[in-house]
N, C-alpha and C positions, 0 to 999 in steps of 0.2 A: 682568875682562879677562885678566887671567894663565890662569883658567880655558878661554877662548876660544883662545887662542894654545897653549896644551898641547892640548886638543883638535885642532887643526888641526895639532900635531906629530905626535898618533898616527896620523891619520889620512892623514899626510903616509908618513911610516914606513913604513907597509900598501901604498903606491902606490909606497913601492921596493922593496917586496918582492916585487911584483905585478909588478913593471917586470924584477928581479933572476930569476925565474920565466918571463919572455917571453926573457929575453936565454940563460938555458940553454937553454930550448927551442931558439932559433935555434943554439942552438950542436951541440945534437943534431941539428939538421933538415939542417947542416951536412956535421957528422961522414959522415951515411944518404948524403948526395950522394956524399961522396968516395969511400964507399967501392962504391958501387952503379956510379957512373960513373967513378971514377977519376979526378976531375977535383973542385979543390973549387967551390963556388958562391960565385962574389963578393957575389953579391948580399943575399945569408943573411949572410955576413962585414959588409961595410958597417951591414947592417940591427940586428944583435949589438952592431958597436961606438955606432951612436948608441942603442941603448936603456940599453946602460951608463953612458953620457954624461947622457942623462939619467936616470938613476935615483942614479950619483952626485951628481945638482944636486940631485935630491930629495931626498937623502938629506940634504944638509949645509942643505938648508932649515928641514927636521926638526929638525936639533941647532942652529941656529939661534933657533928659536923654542921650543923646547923650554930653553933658558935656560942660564944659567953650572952648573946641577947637574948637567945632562946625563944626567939619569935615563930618557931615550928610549933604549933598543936600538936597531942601525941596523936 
C-alpha cells in the first residue's frame, strides 16, 4: 500500500512540474505580448495564475501522500 501511494506521489510531483513548465510558458507568451503590442494579455495572466493554483494543489497533494518523511522534491 505505502508503495502505491509513493508511486502516485512521484507521479503526482511530475504533473507539477509539467503544470510549473505550462505556467512559465504562459508567463513568456505573456511577456512576447507586451512587448510586441505594448499592451499585456489578460487572458495569458488569468490562464498563468490558475495553472499555478493548481500545480500548488498538486503539489501539496504530492507531499501529502508521499508521507511524514517527505522524501518527494517538489
Amino acid at each position: 500500500m505505502a508503495g502505491d501511494l509513493r508511486d502516485i506521489a512521484e507521479r503526482l510531483a511530475g504533473i507539477g512540474e509539467e503544470l510549473g513548465d505550462l505556467a512559465l510558458d504562459r508567463l513568456h507568451r505573456a511577456a512576447d505580448a507586451l512587448r510586441s503590442e505594448g499592451r499585456p494579455d489578460a487572458a495569458l495572466g488569468a490562464e498563468e495564475r490558475r495553472i499555478t493554483r493548481a500545480r500548488r494543489a498538486v503539489e501539496k497533494a504530492a507531499s501529502l501522500l508521499a508521507g511524514p518523511e517527505g522524501d518527494l522534491e517538489p
